[in-house]
N, CA, C and O atoms as a GROMACS GRO file, in nm:
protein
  572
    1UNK      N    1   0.084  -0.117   0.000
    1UNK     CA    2   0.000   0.000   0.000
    1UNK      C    3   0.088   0.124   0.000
    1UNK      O    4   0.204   0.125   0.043
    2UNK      N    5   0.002   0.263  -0.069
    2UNK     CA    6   0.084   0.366  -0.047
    2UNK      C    7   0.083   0.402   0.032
    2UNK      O    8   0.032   0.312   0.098
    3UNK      N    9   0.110   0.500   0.115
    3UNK     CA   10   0.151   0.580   0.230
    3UNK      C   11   0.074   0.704   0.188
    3UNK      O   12   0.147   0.785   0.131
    4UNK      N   13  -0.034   0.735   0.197
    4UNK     CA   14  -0.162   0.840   0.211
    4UNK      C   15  -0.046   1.023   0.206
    4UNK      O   16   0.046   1.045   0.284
    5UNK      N   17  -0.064   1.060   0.163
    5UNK     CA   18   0.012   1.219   0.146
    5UNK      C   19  -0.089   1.339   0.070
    5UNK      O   20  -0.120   1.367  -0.046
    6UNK      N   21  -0.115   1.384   0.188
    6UNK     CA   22  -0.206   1.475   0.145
    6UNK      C   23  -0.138   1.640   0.132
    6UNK      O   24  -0.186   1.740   0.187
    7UNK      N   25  -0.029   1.636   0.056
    7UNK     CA   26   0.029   1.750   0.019
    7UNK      C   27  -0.038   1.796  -0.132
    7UNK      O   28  -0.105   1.729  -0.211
    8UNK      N   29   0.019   1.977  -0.141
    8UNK     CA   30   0.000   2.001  -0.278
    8UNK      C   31   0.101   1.996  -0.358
    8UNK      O   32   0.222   2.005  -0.338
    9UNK      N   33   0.044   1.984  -0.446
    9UNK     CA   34   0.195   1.920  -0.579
    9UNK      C   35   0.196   2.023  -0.663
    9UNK      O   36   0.113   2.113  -0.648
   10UNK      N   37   0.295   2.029  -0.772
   10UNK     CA   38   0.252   2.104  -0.884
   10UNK      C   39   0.248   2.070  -0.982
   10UNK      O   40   0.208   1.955  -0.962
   11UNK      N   41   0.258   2.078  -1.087
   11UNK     CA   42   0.229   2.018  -1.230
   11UNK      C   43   0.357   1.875  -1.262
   11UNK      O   44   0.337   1.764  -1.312
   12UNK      N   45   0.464   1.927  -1.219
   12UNK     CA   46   0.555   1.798  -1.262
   12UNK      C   47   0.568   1.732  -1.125
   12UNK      O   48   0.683   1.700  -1.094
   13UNK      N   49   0.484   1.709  -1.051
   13UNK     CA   50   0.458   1.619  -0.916
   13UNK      C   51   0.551   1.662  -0.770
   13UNK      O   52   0.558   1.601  -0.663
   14UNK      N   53   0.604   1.764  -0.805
   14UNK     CA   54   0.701   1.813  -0.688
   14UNK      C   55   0.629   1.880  -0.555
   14UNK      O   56   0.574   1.990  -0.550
   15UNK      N   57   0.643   1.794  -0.459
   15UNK     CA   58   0.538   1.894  -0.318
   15UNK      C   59   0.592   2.010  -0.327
   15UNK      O   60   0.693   2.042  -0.390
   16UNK      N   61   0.520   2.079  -0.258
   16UNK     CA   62   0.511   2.211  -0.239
   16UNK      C   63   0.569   2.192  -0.051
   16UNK      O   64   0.485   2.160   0.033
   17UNK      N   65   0.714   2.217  -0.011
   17UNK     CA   66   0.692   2.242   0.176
   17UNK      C   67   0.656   2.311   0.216
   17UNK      O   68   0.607   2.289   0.326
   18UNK      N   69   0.648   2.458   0.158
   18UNK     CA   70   0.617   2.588   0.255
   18UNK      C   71   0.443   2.629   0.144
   18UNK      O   72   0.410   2.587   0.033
   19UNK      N   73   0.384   2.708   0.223
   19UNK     CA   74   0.288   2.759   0.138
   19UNK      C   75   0.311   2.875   0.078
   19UNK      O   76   0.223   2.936   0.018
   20UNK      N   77   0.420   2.912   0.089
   20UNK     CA   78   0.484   3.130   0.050
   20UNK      C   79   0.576   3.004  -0.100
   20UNK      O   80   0.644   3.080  -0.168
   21UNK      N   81   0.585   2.903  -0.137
   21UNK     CA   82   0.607   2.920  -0.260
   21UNK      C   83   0.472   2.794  -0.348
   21UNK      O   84   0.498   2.692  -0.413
   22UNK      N   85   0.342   2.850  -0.317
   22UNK     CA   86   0.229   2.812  -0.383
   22UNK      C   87   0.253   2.923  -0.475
   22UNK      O   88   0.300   3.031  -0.438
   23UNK      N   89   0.208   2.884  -0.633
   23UNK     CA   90   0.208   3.016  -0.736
   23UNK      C   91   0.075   3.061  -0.736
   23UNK      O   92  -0.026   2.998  -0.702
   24UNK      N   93   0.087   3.202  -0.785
   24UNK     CA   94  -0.054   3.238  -0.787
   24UNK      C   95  -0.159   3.168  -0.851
   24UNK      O   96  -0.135   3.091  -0.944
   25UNK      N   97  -0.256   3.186  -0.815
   25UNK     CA   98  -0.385   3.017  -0.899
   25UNK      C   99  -0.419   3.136  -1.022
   25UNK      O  100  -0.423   3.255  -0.993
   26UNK      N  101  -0.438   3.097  -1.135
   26UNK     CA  102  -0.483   3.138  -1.264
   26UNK      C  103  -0.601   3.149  -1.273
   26UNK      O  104  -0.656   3.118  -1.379
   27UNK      N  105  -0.684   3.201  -1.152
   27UNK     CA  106  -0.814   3.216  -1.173
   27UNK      C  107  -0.836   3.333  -1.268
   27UNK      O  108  -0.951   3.327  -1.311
   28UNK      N  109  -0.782   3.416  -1.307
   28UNK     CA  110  -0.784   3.510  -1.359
   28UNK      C  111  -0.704   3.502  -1.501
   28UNK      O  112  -0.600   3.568  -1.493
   29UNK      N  113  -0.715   3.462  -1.587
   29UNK     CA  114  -0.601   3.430  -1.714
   29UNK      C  115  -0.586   3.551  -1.783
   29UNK      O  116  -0.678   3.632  -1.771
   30UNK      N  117  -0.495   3.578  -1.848
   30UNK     CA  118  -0.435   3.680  -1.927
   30UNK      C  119  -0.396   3.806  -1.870
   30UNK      O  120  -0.345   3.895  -1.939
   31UNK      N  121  -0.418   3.817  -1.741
   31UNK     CA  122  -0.403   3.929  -1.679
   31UNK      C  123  -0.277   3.949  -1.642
   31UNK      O  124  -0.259   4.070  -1.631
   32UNK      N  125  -0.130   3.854  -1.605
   32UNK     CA  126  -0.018   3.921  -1.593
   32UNK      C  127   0.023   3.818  -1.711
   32UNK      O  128  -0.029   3.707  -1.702
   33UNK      N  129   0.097   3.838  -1.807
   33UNK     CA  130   0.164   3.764  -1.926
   33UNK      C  131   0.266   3.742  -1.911
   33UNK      O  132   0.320   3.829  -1.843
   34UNK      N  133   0.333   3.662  -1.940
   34UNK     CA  134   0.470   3.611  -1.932
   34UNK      C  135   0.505   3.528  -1.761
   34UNK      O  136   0.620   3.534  -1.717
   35UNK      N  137   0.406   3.462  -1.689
   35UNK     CA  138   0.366   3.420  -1.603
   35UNK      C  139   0.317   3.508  -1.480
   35UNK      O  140   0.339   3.629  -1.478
   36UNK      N  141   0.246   3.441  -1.372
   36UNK     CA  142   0.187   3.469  -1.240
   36UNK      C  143   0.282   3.535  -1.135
   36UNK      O  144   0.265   3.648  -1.089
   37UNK      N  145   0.371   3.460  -1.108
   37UNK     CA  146   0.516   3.469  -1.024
   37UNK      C  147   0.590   3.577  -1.084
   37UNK      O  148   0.608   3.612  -1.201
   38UNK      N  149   0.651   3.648  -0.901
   38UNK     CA  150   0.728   3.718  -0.958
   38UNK      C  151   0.872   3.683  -0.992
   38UNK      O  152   0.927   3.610  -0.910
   39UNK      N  153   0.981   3.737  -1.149
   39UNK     CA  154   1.064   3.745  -1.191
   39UNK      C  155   1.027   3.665  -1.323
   39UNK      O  156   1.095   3.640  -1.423
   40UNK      N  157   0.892   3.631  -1.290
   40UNK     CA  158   0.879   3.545  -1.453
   40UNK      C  159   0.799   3.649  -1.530
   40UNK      O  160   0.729   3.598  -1.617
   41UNK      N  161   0.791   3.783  -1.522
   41UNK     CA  162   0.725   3.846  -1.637
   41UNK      C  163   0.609   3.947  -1.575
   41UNK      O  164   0.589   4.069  -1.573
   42UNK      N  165   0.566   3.868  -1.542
   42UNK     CA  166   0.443   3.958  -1.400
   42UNK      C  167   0.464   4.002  -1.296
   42UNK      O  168   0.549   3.944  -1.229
   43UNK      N  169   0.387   4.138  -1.230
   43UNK     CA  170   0.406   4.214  -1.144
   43UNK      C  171   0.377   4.085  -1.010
   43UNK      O  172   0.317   3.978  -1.021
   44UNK      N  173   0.457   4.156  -0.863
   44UNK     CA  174   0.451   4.076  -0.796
   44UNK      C  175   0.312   4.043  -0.745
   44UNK      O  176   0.214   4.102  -0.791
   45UNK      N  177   0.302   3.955  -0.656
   45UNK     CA  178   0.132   3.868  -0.594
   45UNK      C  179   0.147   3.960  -0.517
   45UNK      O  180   0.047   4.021  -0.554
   46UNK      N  181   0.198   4.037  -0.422
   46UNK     CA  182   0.113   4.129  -0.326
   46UNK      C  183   0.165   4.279  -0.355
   46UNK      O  184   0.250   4.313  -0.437
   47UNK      N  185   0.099   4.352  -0.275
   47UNK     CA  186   0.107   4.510  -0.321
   47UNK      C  187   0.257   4.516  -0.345
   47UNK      O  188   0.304   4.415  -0.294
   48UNK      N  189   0.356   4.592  -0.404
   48UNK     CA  190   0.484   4.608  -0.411
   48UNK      C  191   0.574   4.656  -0.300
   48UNK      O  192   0.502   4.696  -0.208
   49UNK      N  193   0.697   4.668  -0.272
   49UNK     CA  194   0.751   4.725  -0.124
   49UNK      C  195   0.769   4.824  -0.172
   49UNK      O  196   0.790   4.839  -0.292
   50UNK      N  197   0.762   4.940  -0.062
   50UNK     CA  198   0.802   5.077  -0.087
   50UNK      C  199   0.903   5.126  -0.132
   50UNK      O  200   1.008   5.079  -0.087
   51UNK      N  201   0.913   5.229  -0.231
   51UNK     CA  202   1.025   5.287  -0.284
   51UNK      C  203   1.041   5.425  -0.252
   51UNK      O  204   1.107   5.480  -0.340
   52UNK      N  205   1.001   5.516  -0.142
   52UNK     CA  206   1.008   5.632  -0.144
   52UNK      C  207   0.867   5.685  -0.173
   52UNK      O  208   0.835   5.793  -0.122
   53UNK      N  209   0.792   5.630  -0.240
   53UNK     CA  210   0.669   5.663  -0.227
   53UNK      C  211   0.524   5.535  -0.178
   53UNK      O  212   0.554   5.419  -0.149
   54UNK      N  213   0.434   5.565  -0.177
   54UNK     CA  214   0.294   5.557  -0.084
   54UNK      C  215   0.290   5.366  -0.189
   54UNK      O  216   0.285   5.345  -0.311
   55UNK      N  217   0.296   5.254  -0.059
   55UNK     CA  218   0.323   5.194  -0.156
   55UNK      C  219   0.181   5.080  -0.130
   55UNK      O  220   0.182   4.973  -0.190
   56UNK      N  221   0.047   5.120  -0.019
   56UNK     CA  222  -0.045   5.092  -0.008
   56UNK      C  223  -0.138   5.173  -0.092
   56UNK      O  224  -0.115   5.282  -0.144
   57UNK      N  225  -0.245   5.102  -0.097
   57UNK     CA  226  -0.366   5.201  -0.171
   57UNK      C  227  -0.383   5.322  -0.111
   57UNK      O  228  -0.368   5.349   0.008
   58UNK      N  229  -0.418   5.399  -0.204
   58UNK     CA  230  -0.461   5.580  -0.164
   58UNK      C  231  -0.566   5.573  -0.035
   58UNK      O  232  -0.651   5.488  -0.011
   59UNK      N  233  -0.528   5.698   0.045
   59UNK     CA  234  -0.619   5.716   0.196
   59UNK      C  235  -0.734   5.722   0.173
   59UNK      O  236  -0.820   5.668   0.243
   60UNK      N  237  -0.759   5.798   0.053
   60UNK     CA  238  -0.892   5.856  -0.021
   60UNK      C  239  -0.938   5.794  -0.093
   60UNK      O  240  -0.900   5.679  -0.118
   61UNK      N  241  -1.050   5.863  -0.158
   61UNK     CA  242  -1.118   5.792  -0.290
   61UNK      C  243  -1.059   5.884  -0.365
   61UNK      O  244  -0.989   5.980  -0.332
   62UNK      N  245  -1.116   5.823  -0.531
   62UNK     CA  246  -1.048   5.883  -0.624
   62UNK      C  247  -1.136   6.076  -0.615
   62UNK      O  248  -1.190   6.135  -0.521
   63UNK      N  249  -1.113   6.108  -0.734
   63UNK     CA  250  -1.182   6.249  -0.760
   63UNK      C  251  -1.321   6.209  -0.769
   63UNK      O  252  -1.352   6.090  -0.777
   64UNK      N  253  -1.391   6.284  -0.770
   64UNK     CA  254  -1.590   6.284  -0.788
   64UNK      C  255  -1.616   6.300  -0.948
   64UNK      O  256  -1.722   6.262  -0.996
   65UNK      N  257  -1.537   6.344  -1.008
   65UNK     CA  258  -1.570   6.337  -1.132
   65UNK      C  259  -1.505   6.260  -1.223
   65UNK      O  260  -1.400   6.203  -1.193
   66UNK      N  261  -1.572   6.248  -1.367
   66UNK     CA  262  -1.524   6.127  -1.436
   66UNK      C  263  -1.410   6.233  -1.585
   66UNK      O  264  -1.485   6.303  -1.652
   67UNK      N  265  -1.282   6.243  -1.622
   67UNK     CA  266  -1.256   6.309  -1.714
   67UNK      C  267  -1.318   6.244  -1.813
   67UNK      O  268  -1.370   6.133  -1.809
   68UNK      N  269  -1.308   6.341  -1.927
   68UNK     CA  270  -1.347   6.301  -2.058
   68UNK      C  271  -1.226   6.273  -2.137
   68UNK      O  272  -1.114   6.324  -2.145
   69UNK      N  273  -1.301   6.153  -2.206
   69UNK     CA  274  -1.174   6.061  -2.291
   69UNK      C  275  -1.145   6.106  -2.449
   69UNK      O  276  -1.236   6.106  -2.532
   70UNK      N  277  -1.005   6.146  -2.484
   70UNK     CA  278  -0.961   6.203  -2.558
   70UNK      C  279  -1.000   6.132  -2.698
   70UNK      O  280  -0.991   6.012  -2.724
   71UNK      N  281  -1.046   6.234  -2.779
   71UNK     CA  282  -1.096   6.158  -2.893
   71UNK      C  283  -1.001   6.092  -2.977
   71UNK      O  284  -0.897   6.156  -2.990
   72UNK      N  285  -1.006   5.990  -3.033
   72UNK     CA  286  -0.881   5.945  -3.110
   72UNK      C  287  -0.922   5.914  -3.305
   72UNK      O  288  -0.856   5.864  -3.396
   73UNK      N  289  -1.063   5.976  -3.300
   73UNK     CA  290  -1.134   6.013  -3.459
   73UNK      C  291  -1.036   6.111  -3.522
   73UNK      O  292  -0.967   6.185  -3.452
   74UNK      N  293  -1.031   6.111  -3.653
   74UNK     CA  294  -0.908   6.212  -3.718
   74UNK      C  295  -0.823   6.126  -3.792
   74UNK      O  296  -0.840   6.123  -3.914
   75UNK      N  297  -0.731   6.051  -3.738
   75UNK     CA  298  -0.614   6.007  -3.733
   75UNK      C  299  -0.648   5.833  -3.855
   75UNK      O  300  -0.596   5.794  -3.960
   76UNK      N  301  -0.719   5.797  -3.797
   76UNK     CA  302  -0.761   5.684  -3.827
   76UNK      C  303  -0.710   5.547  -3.819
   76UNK      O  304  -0.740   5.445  -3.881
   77UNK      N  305  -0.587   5.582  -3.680
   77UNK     CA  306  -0.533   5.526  -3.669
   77UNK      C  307  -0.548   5.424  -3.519
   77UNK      O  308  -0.478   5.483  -3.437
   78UNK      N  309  -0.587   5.343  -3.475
   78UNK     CA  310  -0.586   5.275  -3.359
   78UNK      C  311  -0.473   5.253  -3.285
   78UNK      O  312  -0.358   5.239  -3.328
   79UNK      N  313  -0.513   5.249  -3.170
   79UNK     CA  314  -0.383   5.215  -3.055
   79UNK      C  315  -0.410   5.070  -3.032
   79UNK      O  316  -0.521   5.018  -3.034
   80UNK      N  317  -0.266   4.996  -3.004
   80UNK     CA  318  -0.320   4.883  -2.984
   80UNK      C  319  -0.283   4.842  -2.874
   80UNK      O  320  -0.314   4.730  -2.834
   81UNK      N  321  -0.224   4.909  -2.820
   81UNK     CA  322  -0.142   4.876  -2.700
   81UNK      C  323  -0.068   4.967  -2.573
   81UNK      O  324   0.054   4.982  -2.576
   82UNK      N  325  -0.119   5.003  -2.506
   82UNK     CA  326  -0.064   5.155  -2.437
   82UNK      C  327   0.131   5.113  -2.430
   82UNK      O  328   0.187   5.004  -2.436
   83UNK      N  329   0.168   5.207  -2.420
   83UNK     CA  330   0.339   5.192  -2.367
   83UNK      C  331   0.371   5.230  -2.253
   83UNK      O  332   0.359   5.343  -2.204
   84UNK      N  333   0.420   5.118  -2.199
   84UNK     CA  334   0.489   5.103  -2.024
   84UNK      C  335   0.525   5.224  -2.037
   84UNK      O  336   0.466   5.289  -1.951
   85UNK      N  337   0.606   5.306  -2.114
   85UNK     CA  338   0.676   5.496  -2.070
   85UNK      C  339   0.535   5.559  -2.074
   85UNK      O  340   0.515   5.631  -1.976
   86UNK      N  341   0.470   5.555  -2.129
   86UNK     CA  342   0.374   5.664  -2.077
   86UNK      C  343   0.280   5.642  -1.960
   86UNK      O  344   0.266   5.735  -1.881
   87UNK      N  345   0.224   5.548  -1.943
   87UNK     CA  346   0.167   5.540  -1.835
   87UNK      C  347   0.258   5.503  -1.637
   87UNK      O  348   0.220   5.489  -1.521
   88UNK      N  349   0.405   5.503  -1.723
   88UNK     CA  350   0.449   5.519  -1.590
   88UNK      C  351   0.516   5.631  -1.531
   88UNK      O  352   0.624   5.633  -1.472
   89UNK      N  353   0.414   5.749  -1.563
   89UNK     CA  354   0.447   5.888  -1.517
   89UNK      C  355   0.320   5.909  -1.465
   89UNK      O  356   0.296   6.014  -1.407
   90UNK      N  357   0.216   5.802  -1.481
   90UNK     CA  358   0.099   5.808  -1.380
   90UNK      C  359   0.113   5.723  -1.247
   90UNK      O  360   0.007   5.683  -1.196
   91UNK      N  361   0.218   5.694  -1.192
   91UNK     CA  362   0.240   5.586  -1.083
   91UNK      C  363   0.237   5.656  -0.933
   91UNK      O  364   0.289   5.759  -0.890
   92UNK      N  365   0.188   5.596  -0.896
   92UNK     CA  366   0.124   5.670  -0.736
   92UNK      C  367   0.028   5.782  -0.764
   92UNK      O  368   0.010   5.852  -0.664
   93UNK      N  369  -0.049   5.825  -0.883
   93UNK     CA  370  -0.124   5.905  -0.892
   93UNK      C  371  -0.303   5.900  -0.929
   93UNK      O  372  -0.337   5.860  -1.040
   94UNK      N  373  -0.376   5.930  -0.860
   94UNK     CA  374  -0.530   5.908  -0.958
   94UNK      C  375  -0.521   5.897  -1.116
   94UNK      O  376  -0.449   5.972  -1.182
   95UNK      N  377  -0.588   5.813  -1.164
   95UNK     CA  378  -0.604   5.766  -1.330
   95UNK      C  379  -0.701   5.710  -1.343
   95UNK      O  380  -0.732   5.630  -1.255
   96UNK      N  381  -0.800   5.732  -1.473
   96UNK     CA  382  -0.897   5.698  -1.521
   96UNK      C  383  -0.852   5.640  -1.618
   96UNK      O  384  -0.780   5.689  -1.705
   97UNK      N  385  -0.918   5.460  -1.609
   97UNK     CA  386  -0.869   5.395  -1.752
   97UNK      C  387  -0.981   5.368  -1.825
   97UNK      O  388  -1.082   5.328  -1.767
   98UNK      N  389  -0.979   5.385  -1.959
   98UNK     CA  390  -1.103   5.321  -2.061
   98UNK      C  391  -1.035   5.240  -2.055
   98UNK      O  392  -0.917   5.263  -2.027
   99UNK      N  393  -1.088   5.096  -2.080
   99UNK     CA  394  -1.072   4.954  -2.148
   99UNK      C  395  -1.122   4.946  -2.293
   99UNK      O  396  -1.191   5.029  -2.353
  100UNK      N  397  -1.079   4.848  -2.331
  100UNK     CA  398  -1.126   4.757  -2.478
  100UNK      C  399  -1.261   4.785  -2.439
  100UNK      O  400  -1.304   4.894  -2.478
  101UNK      N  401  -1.324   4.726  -2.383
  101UNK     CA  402  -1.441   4.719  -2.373
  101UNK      C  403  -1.555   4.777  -2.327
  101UNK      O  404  -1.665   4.730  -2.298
  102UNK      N  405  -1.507   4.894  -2.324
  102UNK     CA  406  -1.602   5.034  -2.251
  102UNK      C  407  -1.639   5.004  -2.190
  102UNK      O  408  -1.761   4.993  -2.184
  103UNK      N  409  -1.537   4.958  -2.076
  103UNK     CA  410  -1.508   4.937  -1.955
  103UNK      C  411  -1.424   5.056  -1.903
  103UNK      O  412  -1.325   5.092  -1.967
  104UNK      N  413  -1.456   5.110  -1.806
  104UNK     CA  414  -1.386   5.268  -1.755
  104UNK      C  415  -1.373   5.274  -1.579
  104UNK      O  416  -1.473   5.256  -1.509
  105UNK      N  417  -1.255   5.298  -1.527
  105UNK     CA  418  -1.259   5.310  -1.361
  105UNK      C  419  -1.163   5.377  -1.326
  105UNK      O  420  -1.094   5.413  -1.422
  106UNK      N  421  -1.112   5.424  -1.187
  106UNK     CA  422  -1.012   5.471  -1.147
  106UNK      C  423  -0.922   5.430  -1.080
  106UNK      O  424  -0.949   5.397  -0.964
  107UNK      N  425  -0.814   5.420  -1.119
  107UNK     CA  426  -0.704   5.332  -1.074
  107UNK      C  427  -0.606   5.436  -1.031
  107UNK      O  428  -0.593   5.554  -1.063
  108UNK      N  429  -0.519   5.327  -0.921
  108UNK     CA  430  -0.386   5.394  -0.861
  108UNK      C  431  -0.243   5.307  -0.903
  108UNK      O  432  -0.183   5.246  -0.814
  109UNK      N  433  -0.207   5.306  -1.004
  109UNK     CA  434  -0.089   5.224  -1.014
  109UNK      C  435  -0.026   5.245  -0.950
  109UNK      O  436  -0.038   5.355  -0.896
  110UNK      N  437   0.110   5.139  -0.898
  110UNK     CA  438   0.207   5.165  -0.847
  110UNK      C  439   0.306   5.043  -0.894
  110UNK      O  440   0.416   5.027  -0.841
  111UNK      N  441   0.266   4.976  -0.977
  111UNK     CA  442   0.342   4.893  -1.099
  111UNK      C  443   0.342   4.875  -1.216
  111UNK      O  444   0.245   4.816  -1.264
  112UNK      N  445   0.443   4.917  -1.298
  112UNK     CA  446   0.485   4.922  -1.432
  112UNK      C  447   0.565   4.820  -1.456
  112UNK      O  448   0.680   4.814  -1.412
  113UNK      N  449   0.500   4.713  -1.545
  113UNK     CA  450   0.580   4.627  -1.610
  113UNK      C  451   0.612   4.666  -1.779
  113UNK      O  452   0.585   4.771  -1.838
  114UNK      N  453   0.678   4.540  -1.833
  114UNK     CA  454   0.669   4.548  -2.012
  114UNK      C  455   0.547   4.542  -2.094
  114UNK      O  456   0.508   4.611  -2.189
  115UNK      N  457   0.499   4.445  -2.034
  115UNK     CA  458   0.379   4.416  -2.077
  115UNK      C  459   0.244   4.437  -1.983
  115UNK      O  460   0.139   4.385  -2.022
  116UNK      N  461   0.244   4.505  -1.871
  116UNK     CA  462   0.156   4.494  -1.766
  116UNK      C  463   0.153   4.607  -1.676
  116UNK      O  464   0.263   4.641  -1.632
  117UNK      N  465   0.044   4.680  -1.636
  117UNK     CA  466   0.002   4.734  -1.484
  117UNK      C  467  -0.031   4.682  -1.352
  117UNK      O  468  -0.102   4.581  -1.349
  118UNK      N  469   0.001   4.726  -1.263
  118UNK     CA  470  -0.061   4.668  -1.138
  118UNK      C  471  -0.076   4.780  -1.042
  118UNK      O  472   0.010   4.867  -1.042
  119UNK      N  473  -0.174   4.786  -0.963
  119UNK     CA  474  -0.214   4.873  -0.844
  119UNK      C  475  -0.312   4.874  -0.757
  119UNK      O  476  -0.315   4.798  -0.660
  120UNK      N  477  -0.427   4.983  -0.791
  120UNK     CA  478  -0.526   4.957  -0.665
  120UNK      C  479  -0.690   4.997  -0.745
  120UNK      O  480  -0.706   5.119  -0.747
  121UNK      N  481  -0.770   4.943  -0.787
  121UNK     CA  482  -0.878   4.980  -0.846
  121UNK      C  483  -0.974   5.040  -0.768
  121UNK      O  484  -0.978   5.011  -0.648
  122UNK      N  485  -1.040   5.105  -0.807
  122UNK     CA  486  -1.165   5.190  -0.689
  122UNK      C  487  -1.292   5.092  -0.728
  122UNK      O  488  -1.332   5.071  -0.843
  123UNK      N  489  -1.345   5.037  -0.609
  123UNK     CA  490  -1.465   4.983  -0.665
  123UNK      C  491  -1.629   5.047  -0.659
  123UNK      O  492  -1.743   5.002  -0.672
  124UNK      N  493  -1.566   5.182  -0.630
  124UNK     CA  494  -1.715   5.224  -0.572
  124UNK      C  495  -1.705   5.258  -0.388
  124UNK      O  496  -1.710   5.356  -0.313
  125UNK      N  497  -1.695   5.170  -0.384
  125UNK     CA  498  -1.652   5.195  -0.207
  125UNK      C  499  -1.528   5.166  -0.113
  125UNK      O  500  -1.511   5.201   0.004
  126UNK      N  501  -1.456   5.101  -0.186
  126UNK     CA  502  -1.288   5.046  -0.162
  126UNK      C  503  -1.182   5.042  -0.278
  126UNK      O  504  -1.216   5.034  -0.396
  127UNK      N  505  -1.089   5.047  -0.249
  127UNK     CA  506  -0.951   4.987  -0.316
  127UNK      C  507  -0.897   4.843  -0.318
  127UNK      O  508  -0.836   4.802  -0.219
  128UNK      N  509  -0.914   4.771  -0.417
  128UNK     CA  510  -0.866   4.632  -0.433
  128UNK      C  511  -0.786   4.632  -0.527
  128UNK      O  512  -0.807   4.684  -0.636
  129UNK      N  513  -0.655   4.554  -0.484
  129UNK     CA  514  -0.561   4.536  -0.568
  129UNK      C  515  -0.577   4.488  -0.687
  129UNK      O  516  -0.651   4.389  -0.685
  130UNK      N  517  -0.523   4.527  -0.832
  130UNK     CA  518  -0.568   4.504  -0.940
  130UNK      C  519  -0.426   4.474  -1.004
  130UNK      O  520  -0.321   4.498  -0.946
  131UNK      N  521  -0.436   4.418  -1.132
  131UNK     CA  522  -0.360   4.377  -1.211
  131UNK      C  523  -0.411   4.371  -1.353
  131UNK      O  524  -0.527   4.330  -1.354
  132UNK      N  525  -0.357   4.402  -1.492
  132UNK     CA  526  -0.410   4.444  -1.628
  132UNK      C  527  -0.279   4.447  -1.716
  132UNK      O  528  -0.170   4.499  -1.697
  133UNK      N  529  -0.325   4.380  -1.807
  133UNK     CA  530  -0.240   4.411  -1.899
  133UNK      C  531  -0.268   4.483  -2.027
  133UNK      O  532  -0.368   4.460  -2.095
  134UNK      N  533  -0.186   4.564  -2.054
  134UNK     CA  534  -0.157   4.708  -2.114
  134UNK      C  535  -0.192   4.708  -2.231
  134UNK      O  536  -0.171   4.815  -2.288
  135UNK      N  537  -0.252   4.604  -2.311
  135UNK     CA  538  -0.306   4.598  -2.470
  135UNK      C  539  -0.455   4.600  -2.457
  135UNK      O  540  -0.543   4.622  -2.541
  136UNK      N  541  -0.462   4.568  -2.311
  136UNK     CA  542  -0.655   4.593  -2.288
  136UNK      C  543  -0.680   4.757  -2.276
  136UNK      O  544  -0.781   4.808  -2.326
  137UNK      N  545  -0.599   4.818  -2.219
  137UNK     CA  546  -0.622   4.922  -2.193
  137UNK      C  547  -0.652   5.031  -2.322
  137UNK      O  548  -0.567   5.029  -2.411
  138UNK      N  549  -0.747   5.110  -2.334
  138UNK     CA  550  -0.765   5.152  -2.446
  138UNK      C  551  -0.689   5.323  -2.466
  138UNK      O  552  -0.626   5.370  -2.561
  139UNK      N  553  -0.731   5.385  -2.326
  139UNK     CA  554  -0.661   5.535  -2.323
  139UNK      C  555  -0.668   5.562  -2.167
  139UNK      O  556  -0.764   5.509  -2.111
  140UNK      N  557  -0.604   5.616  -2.108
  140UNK     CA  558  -0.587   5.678  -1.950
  140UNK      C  559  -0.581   5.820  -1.954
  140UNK      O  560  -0.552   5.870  -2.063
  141UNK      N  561  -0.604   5.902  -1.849
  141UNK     CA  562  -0.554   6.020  -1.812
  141UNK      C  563  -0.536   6.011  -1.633
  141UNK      O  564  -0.611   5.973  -1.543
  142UNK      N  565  -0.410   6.062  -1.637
  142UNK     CA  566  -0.359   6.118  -1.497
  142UNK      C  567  -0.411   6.239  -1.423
  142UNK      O  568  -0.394   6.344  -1.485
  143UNK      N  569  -0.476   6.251  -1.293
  143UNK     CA  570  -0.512   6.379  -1.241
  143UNK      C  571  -0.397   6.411  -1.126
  143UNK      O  572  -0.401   6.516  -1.062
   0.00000   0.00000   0.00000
């Protein structure tokens, strides 16, 4: 008989001893790219450590009002992908993001990846840590 082991494994059968190296669960797919874990591509699993600036969610809520989103008719040209340099001069600051999907909220980044954001989303009545990657995003503005 086997010997009963009620550990968690991971994909190539290796236990897991400690639970601080379980990877993040993929309930959420596409949201950090280039994997879950940090140093593989994605921002880290918990808020980031401080660098000199505010490295928990904002004290406050965002602003009361919603900006208006910059028209991008004219040009005829689509964005397909925001760029890590521009939106990381919005970091530690209020931001309103449109999505792909006219989907729109206010966010507090405080992580800039290559391919990815991470920070604190407003839900209406709290701040929950969020994570997005930067080809969903359709246009931002910084207040």
């Amino acid at each position: 008989m086997y010997q009963a082991n009620y550990g968690i494994y991971d994909e190539y059968g290796n236990m897991y001893q400690d639970y601080r190296q379980l990877p993040f669960f993929p309930f959420l797919p596409g949201i950090f790219p280039g994997g879950n874990t940090p140093g593989q591509g994605g921002p880290p699993i918990g808020p980031p450590p401080g660098q000199g600036q505010q490295s928990g969610p904002p004290t406050s809520p965002p602003p009361q009002f919603v900006p208006q989103q910059a028209s991008q008719s004219g040009s005829g040209a689509q964005l397909f992908a925001v760029d890590p340099g521009s939106i990381r001069g919005c970091l530690f600051r209020f931001t309103y993001i449109w999505l792909n999907r006219f989907n729109a909220f206010w966010f507090y980044p405080t992580y800039v990846g290559r391919r990815s954001v991470a920070g604190y989303r407003w839900t209406g009545f709290n701040w929950v840590y969020f994570g997005i990657d930067l080809d969903r995003i359709q246009s931002f503005t910084c207040v």
